[in-house]
C-alpha positions, 0 to 999 in steps of 0.5 A, spaced: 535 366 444 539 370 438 542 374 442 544 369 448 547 364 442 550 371 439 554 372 446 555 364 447 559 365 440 563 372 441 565 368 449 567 362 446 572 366 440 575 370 446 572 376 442 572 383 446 566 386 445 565 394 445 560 398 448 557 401 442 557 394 438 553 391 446 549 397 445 547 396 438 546 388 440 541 390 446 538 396 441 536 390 436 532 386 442 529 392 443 525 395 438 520 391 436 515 394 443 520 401 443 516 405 448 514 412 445 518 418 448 510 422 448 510 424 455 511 431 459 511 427 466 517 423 465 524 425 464 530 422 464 536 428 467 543 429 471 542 431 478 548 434 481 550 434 488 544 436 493 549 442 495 551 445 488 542 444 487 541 449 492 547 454 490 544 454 483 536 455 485 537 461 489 539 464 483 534 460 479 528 461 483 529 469 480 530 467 473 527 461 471 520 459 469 520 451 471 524 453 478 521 450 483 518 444 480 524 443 477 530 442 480 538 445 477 539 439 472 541 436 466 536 434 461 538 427 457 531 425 455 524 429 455 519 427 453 519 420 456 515 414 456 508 415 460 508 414 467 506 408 468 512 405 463 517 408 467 518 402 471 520 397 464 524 404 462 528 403 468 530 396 466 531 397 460 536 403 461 540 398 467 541 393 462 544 398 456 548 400 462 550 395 465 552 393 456 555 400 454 560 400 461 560 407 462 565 410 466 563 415 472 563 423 469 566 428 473 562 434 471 566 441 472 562 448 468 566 453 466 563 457 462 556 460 460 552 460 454 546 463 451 541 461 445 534 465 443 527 464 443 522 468 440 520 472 445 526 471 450 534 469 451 535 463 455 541 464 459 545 457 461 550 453 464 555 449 461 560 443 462 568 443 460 569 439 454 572 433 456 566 434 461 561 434 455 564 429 451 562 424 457 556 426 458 554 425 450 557 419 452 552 417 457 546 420 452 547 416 448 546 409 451 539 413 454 537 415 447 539 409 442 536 404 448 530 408 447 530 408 438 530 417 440 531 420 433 530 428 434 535 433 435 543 432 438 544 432 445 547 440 447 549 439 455 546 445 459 543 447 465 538 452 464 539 459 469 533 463 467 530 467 461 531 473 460 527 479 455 531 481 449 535 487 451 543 488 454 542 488 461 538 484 464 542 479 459 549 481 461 546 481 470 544 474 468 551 471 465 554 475 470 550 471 476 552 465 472 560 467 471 560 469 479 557 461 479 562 458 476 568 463 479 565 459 487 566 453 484 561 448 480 564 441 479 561 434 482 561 427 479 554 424 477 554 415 476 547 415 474 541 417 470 535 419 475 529 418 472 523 423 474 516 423 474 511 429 475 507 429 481 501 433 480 498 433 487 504 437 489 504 442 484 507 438 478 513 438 481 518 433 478 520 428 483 526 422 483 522 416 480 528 412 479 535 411 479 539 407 474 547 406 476 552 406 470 554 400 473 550 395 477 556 395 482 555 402 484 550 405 490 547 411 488 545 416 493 542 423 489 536 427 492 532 432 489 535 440 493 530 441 499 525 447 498 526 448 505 534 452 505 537 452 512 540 458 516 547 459 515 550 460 522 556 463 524 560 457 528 565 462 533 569 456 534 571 455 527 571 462 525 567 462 519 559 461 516 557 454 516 551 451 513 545 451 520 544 442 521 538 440 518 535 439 524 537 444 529 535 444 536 528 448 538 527 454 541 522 457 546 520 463 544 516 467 549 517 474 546 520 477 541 522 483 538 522 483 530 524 489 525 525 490 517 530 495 514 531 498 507 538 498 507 538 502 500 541 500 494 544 505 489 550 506 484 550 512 485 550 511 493 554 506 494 553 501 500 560 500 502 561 508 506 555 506 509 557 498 512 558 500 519 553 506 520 547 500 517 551 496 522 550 501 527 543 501 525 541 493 525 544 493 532 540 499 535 534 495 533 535 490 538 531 486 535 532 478 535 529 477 528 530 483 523 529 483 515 533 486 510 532 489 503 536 492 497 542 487 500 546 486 494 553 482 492 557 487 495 553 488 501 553 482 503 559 479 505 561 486 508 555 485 513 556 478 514 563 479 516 562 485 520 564 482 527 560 486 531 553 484 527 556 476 527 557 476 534 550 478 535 546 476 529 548 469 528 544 466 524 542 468 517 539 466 510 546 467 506 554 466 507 557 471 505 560 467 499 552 467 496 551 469 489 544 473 490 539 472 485 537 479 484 541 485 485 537 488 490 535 482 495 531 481 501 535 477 507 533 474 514 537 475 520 536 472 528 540 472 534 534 468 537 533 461 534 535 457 527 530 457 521 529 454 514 527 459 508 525 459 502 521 464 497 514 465 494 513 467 486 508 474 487 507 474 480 514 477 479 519 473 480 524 478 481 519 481 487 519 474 491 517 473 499 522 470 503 519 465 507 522 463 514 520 458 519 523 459 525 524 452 530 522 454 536 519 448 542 512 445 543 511 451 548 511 456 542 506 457 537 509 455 530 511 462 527 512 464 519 515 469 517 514 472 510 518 478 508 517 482 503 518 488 499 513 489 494 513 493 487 514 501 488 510 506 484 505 511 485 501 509 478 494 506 478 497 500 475 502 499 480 498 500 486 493 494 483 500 489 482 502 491 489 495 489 491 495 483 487 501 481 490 499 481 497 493 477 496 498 472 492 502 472 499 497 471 503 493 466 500 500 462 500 500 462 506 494 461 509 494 454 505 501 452 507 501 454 514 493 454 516 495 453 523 502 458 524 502 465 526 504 469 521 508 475 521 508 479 514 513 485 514 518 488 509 518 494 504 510 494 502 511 501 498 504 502 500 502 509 498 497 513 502 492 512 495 493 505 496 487 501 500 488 496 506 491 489 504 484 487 504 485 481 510 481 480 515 485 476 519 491 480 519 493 486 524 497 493 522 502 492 529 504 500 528 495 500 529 495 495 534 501 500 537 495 506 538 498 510 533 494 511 527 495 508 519 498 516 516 503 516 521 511 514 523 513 515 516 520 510 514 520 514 508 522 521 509 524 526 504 525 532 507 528 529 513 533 524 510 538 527 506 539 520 502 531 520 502 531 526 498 536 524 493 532 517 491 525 520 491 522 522 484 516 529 485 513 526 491 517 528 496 511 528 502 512 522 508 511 514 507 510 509 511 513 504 507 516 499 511 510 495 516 510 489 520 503 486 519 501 480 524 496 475 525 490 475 529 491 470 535 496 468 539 501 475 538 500 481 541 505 487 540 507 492 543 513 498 543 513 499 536 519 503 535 523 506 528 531 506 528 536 508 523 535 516 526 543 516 530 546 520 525 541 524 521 545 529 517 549 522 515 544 517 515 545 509 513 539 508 509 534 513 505 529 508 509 527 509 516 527 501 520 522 499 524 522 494 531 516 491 534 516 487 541 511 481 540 509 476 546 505 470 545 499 470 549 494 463 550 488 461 547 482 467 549 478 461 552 483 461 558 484 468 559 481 469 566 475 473 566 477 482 567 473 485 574 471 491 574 475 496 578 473 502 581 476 508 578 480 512 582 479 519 583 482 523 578 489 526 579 488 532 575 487 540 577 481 543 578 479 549 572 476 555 576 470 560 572 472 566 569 470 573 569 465 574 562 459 577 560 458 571 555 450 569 557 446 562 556 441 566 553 446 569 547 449 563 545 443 560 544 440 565 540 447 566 535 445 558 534 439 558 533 440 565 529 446 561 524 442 554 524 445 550 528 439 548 533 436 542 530 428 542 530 424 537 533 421 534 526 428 534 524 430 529 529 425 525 528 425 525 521 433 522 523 431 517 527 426 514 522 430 515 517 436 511 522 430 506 524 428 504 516 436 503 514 436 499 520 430 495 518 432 494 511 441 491 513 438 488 519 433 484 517 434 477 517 431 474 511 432 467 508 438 467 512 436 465 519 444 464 520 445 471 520 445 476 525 446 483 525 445 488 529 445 497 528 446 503 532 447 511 532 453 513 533 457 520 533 454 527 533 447 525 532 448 519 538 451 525 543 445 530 541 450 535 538 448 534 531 446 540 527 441 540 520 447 540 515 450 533 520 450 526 517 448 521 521 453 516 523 451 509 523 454 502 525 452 494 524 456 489 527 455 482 526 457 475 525 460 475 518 464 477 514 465 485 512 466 483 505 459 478 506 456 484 509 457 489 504 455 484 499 448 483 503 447 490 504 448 492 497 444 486 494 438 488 500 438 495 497 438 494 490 433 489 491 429 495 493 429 499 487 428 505 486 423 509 488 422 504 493 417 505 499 423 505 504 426 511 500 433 509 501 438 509 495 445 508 495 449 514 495 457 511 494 461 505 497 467 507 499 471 500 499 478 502 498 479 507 506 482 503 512 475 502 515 470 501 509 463 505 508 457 506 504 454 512 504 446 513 503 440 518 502 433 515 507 427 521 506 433 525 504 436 524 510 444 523 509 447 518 513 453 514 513 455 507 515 460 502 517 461 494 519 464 491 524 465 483 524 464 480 531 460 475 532 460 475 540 459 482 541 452 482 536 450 476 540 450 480 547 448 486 543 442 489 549 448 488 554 453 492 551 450 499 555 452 495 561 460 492 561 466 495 563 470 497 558 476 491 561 470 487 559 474 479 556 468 480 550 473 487 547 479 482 547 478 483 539 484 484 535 485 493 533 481 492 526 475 490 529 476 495 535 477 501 530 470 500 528 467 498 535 470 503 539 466 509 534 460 505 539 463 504 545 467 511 545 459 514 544 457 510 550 464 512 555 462 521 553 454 520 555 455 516 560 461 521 563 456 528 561 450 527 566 443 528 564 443 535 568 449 537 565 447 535 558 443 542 556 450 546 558 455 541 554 450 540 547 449 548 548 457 549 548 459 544 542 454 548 538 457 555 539 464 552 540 462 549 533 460 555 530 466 559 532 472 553 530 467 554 522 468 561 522 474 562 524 476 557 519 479 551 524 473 547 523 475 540 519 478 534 521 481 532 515 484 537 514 488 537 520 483 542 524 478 539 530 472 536 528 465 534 533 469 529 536 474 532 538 470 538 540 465 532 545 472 530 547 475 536 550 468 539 552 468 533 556 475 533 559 472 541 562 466 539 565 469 533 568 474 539 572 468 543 572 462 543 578 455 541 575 452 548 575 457 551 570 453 554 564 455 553 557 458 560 557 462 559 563 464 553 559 465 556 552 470 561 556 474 556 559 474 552 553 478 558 550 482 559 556 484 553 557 486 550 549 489 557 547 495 557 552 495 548 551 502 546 549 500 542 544 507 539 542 508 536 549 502 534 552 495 530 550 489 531 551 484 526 553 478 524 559 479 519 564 485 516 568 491 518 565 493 512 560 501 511 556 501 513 548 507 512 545 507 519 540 510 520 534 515 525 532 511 528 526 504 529 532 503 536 532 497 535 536 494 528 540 488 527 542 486 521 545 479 516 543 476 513 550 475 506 549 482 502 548 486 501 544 487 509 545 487 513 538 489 519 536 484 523 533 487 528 531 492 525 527 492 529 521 494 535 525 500 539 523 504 544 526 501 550 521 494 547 523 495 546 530 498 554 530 491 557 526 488 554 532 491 556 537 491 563 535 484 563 534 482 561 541 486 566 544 485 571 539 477 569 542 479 568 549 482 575 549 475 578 546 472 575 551 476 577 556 474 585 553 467 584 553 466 583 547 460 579 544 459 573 542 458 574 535 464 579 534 468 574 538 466 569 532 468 573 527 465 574 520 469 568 517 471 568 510 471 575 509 475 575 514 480 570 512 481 573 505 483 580 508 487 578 513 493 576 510 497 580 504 500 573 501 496 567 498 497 560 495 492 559 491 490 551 488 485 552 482 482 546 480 477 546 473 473 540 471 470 539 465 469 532 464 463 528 464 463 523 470 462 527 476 464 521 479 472 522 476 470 529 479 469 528 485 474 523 485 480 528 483 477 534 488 477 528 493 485 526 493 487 533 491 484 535 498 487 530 502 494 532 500 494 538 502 496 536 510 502 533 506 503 539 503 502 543 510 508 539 513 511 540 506 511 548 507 512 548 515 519 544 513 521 547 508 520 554 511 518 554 518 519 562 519 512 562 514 505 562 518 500 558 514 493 558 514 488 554 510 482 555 509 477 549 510 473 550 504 473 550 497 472 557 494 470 560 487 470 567 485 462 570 486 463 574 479 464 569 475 461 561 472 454 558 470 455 552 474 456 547 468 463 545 470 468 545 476 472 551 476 474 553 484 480 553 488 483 552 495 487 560 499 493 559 502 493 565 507 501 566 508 505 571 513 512 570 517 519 575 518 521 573 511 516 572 507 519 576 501 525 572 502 523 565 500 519 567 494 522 562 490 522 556 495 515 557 495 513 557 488 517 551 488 513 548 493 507 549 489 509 548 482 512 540 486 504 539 489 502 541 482 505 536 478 503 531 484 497 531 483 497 532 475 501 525 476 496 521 478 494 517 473 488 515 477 485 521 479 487 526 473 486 527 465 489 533 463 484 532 457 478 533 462 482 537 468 486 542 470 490 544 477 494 549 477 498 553 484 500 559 484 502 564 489 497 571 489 496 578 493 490 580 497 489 585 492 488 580 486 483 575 489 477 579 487 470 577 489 472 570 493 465 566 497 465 558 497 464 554 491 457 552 490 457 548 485 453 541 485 455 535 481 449 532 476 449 526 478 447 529 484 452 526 488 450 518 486 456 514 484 454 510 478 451 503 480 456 499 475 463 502 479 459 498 485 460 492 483 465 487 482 468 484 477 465 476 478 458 479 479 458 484 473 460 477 469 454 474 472 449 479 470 452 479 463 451 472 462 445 473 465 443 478 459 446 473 454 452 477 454 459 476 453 464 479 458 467 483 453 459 486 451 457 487 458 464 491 459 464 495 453 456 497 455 458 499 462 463 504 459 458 507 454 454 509 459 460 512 463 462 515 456 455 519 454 455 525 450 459 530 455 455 537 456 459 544 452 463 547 457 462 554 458 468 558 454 470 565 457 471 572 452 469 567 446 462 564 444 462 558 447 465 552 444 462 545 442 467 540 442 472 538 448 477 543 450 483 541 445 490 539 448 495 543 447 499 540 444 493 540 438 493 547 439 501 548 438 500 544 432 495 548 429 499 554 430 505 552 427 503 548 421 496 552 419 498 557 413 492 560 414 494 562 422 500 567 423 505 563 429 509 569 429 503 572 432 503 568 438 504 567 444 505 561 448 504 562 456 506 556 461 508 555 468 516 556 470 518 552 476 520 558 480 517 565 477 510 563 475 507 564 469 510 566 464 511 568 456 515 567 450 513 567 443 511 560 440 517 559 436 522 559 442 519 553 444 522 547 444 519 540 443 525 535 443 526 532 451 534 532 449 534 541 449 537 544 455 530 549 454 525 543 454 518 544 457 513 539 457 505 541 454 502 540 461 505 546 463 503 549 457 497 554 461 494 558 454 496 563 448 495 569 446 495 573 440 499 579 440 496 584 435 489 584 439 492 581 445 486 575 445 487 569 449 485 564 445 486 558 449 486 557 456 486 551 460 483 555 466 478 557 464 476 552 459 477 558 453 478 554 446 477 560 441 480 555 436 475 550 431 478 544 427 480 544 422 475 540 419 467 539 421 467 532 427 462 529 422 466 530 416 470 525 420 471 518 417 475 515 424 
């Protein structure tokens, strides 16, 4: 009533009232029931235009912390009222408008600003003046309307947060000034209140919105997350933002690619425009994923005639201002698409999520493109697996129905474990190629590789393409970017993949099968030999290779208790598992030293089948009446494996997740292998075909000829062992590749052929191969696409076809070829089987007059770190193989598959071995230095693996060496306390070591510093060499140095420093001469730092090779205080 009278009045005395007067007038009725301003789930904003909201977000997504549930705004009031006020709130602020008249604001930026937090900078946006002026104007009708007393209104729109530092900070602003120069203005007539919505991720959404003026119709929205495909509109001439609802597309096959098209000052990519160009266009796939795009590359691309005009859709315009500097984007020639990105826990390492529209016919596609972390360090491999799961688990919950296409720059290293998902597919693997080869990162073959990489310069197969078990199969995978090699576009390789959808498996007609035709292949003649049945059998019986009866059976009862422990059904009625014998032991080719190699498949999970497996072996105990233990759980290899001791036996195995496959278990023997119960995805049949391809090989060797053909791998086994060709991952042959090619002789050879008459076609037939051109396999003759870097291919049976010898180099496949021959040519003399043999190592150590020599010494304490460290130092020497091969390739390389140490020397406490290199070619005097090089670069490589090296309890060293100073050599036979058993603690996950904690009344932290006492237990003195044996651990050098340098009661001046220089070797110089500043020209680092001697009675006195630390502390341990 007051103020209708108050109104009556000023309306009869013709007074003009002002918009703050009216305002104060409403401001009074109001107070008396205020609303508090409390809630974080309201707010009140200015929204700008939906166009402006998506320019700004794309930079935002990258750098602000409240991007996406947050649109780009400016904030007037937060907090607001409780959600359940917003209705009253929202009429409370018509009336103050509709009192204060507020005009219209024209919002223009222009300029950028900061302010800083505690831990960060704030980067924002913010208006003209007059433009501020306004919109404090506006702000406050909204904060007397609602009795706000806090701090004054400062118009801004938050960009993102940076750390305090120059760069990021000066980037960011930069982003923001590129924002403004595009053009940042928009007119706003309204309040917009927000309301969180907690069921989609607390996101704010419009809850209402307040006009200025009651006359006025406000149309505000909140940017869609979804972003359109912008679209080259050959008519206009130019890129325009795709329609919203754009015209499905059928797509019935598809060919897709992703390309890293490097981003480098120091490489700049306008040179290389047209040659990427070139690239993209090879491809000739219809949708292609590009990363390291920047500002600069952008708009060179997209305004690249010949790319628009096949590419004309695309995640950008070419005006865009990027978020980061180095970007993933979309290109399609095939369909529309909308897109948006995924936070991975980075958010300058984002997925860029496309949806392609594509017809009801078409199964809805996702693609999700990435380019992950890069590093080698234990740290970023975890963050890289991490993020991946993150990808993963975000799509499976917003596309649960889609068929997904993950591919991009995964940075994925040969440490790094599969992505740990069993719905998703390696499209290189589904091609039949094998997981370590098609590099896309190539140093030694890529000169802008060679610039860009840092100490590891081996192969990397970066770039991948992973897809969805389903409704897509690939096929015609391929790598591009090679036209100009001594110029290439990028420091990347791209890789293409042709994807064709299929219907459901249900409606796949049942596979006949068909008679094989006769193979097309030349017949092997015998050969003349004075080789006899009867002299195989003795040098194998002679060298132990003939498994006695009570052996096989203790393996098959060994086999038979694992069986029934895995297998058994328990409580779990629901679960079915089902195991066999596979592998060497299942082809009756074993021998006493041989693991037996086992397979389960069931209809589970694997991760619940290895959580099953583990949990029914620990619930044994140990001792244990089945006499099973537990060796180890190698989690992290590209097909999982737990090896076990059973009665002594060593046995192996594997799982296979196929349910239909464990349900027809007993009729496996009998299917053809184009059976629809094998239409599994390549995962699966990776593990399955280790069955199958056992089941193919005895069904070809009959069992009349099966005597001859176990005979023949066994003497063929025990030449390849001695002649130093025997070792699968090292590149050499294995038992499988010798059943393989035994078989592929007897299939040409009639039924009455020995084992000698076999063992000699072996060797004449192998020794004159042309391994770089042709495969090897049984069968019908089968299409493979080989890849540039297989030196040797040797196909698995069962399909999908593998390569088993994938790990071939050029200087293995050379060793072997000349061993064959050289035993090929023995035979032909007469010679006898045991010469034609050789003696072996004795042989291989004075064969040669040059050397590579790999020390490795272990001194620690957990011999699980040391055969971790043995483990990644053997598997790199293939890479370190093709390294050399490349590098040098007039040099000749042998390695010797075994590890080796000197006769004269150790007592068995710790690791001290080495690895020979045997080295001979034209001009092996002439490429001296090359090679050391080479040598000093592996050094570092391993020495820089955090993971797998503790300079405080290891040491590697490579070194090149003469026939003469090898000394007494014979293979290492040191065996690791533990007796070869992982610690049971490293089984388990982090979830069920909280369980047994709180179990035990522990806390998480408790539980996790008992586990590391029991790793860390006392460490055993290591022997010292020339000097009485040490008690402590083997001081740092660094300690050493110090000590010598700063002890008055130590001459410096009488020492000597000795180190590894990167070209000559091991040198000296006097330890005043070292510098320890990283800025001196002469800095070397303490790594290399192999011992010190004193001059006067030329004593060393500390040694890493040697574990040599003649050197007491200053002062007693249990002096110490710390």
């Amino acid at each position: 009533m007051r103020i209708k009278a108050c109104c009556r009045w000023h309306s009869a005395g013709h007074l003009q009232t002002s918009a703050p007067h009216a305002l104060r007038l409403f401001s009074m009725a109001s107070q008396s029931d205020a609303l508090p301003l409390s809630s974080y789930s309201t707010a009140v904003v200015f929204l700008p235009s939906v166009e402006l909201q998506k320019k700004l977000n794309i930079v935002r997504s990258a750098w602000d912390k409240s991007h996406p549930r947050w649109t780009a705004h400016f904030t007037v009031l937060f907090p607001f009222v409780e959600p359940s006020h917003l209705p009253e709130a929202a009429a409370r602020l018509r009336d103050a408008c509709s009192a204060a008249s507020l005009a219209p604001i024209t919002a223009d930026i222009d300029h950028v600003d900061t302010f800083s937090m505690r831990t960060y900078k704030t980067v924002y946006l913010s208006p003209s003046a007059t433009a501020a002026a306004s919109m404090k104007s506006a702000w406050r009708v909204a904060a007397t309307t609602f009795g706000y007393s806090g701090r004054d209104f400062i118009p801004h729109l938050t960009l993102g947060q940076t750390p305090h530092g120059e760069d990021a900070l000066n980037f960011l602003i930069g982003k923001g000034n590129a924002l403004i120069a595009s053009g940042l203005q928009w007119t706003t007539d309204c309040f917009v209140l927000l309301r969180k919505d907690e069921a989609d991720g607390g996101r704010m959404k419009i809850a209402h919105v307040v006009p200025f003026q009651p006359s006025s119709s406000c149309s505000l929205s909140i940017a869609p997350e979804l972003c359109p495909a912008w679209h080259f509109d050959s008519a206009v001439g130019c890129w325009v933002s795709a329609s919203p609802a754009p015209q499905p597309t059928p797509l019935r096959s598809f060919r897709v690619a992703t390309y890293n098209i490097l981003e480098d000052a120091a490489i700049p990519s306008s040179p290389r425009i047209s040659a990427i160009v070139r690239a993209i266009l090879e491809s000739d796939a219809d949708f292609i994923v590009l990363q390291e795009v920047s500002d600069v590359s952008l708009p060179l691309l997209l305004q690249n005639v010949e790319l628009r005009s096949t590419y004309t859709w695309a995640s950008y315009s070419p005006s865009a201002v990027l978020p980061l500097s180095r970007n993933v984007m979309m290109l399609s020639r095939a369909a529309s698409f909308s897109w948006t990105t995924v936070d991975l826990g980075d958010k300058h390492k984002p997925a860029h999520i496309v949806i392609p529209h594509v017809d009801s016919e078409t199964p809805n596609l996702v693609f999700a493109a990435v380019h992950l972390s890069a590093g080698s360090s234990i740290e970023i491999s975890a963050k890289r697996a991490k993020e991946m799961v993150t990808l993963l688990a975000h799509v499976r919950s917003e596309w649960p129905a889609h068929e997904w296409i993950v591919l991009g720059d995964t940075n994925f290293q040969a440490t790094d474990g599969p992505i740990g998902d069993d719905v998703m597919d390696d499209a290189w693997e589904l091609s039949g190629s094998p997981a370590d080869s098609g590099p896309t990162y190539e140093p030694t073959l890529n000169s802008l590789a060679a610039r860009t990489s840092r100490q590891d310069r081996s192969p990397k197969r970066y770039d991948r393409v992973y897809v969805k078990m389903g409704r897509l199969v690939a096929q015609n995978f391929s790598r591009f970017g090679f036209a100009t090699p001594e110029n290439p576009a990028s420091d990347h390789w791209g890789i293409a993949v042709s994807l064709a959808v299929i219907g459901p498996s249900a409606s796949t007609p049942p596979v006949v099968a068909a008679e094989a035709p006769e193979l097309d292949r030349h017949r092997l003649t015998f050969l003349e030999s004075s080789l006899t049945d009867a002299e195989l059998s003795e040098a194998a019986r002679r060298e132990g290779l003939v498994l006695s009866d009570a052996g096989f059976l203790q393996r098959q009862a060994a086999a038979d208790e694992l069986r029934n422990v895995i297998c058994s059904s328990g409580d779990t009625t629901n679960v079915c598992i089902r195991m066999a014998v596979v592998g060497s032991f299942a082809l009756g080719v074993s021998v006493p030293s041989s693991d037996v190699d086992c397979l389960a498949v069931g209809n589970i999970s694997s991760a619940t089948f290895w959580r099953l497996a583990r949990e029914r072996i620990i619930a044994l105990g140990w001792p244990n009446a089945h006499n099973i233990r537990l060796r180890r759980f190698v989690k992290e290899a590209a097909v999982p494996m737990m090896e076990f001791e059973v009665d002594g036996v060593k046995m192996d195995l594997q799982y296979c997740p196929a349910p239909q496959v464990a349900e027809s278990w007993d009729t496996l023997p009998e299917l053809p292998s184009n059976s629809p119960l094998f239409s599994l995805p390549v995962s699966t049949l990776r593990s399955l075909n280790a069955f199958r391809d056992s089941l193919a090989l005895l069904k070809l060797v009959i069992p009349a000829r099966r005597p001859a053909f176990v005979l023949a791998h066994r003497s063929l086994r025990h030449f390849c062992k001695r002649r130093g060709i025997f070792a699968s991952k090292f590149g050499y042959l294995g038992s499988f590749h010798l059943s393989i090619l035994l078989v592929r002789i007897l299939e040409s050879l009639p039924d009455s052929a020995t084992a000698a008459q076999i063992v000699r076609v072996f060797l004449s037939e192998y020794g004159t191969w042309d391994w770089a051109v042709e495969a090897a396999y049984i069968g019908l003759p089968r299409e493979y696409a080989r890849a540039p870097r297989e030196a040797m291919v040797i196909l698995s049976p069962e399909k999908p076809s593998l390569n088993i010898a994938s790990a071939s180099t050029r200087s293995t496949v050379q060793s072997i070829t000349r061993a064959l021959q050289e035993g090929n040519r023995l035979l032909g003399d007469g010679a006898a089987w045991t010469e034609v043999c050789g003696t072996g190592l004795p042989s291989f150590i004075t064969s040669y007059e040059r050397y590579a020599k790999i020390d490795i010494s272990f001194w620690g304490s957990s011999s699980m770190t040391g055969r971790g460290l043995v483990g990644h130092l053997e598997s790199r020497f293939v890479h370190f193989l093709v390294q050399l091969q490349t590098s040098l390739p007039s040099i000749q390389a042998h390695f010797w598959p075994e590890r080796l140490a000197d006769a004269s020397g150790g007592d068995g406490d710790s690791l001290q071995a080495f690895y020979l290199i045997g080295l001979s070619g034209s001009r092996l005097d002439d490429t001296v230095q090359t090679r050391l090089a080479l040598l000093e670069a592996f050094a570092e490589d391993i020495r820089g693996q955090a993971r797998y090296y503790d300079e405080a309890s290891a040491f590697i060293y490579a070194s090149e060496v003469s026939r003469d100073a090898l000394g007494t050599v014979c293979k290492d036979t040191f065996d690791w306390p533990d007796g070869g058993f992982d610690e049971p603690q490293a089984e388990d996950s982090d979830d069920e070591s909280a369980s047994r904690a709180d179990e035990q009344g522990l806390s998480r932290d408790d539980s996790f510093s008992l586990d590391r006492r029991k790793k860390e237990k006392k460490r055993k003195p290591p022997r010292a060499a020339g000097a009485a044996q040490s008690t402590a651990k083997l001081r740092p050098s660094a300690d050493v140095y110090n000590r010598l340098m700063w002890d008055p009661s130590v001459s410096s001046e009488d020492h000597l420093i000795g180190y590894e220089d990167r070209f000559k070797g091991l040198k000296e110089m006097p330890i005043g001469s070292w510098k320890r500043e990283v800025e001196d020209e002469a800095f070397i680092p303490f790594h290399r730092v192999v011992h010190f001697r004193r001059r006067t009675d030329n004593v060393v006195v500390w040694d890493r090779r040697v574990i040599l630390n003649a050197f007491q502390p200053l002062h007693s341990d249990s002096s110490r205080t710390e």
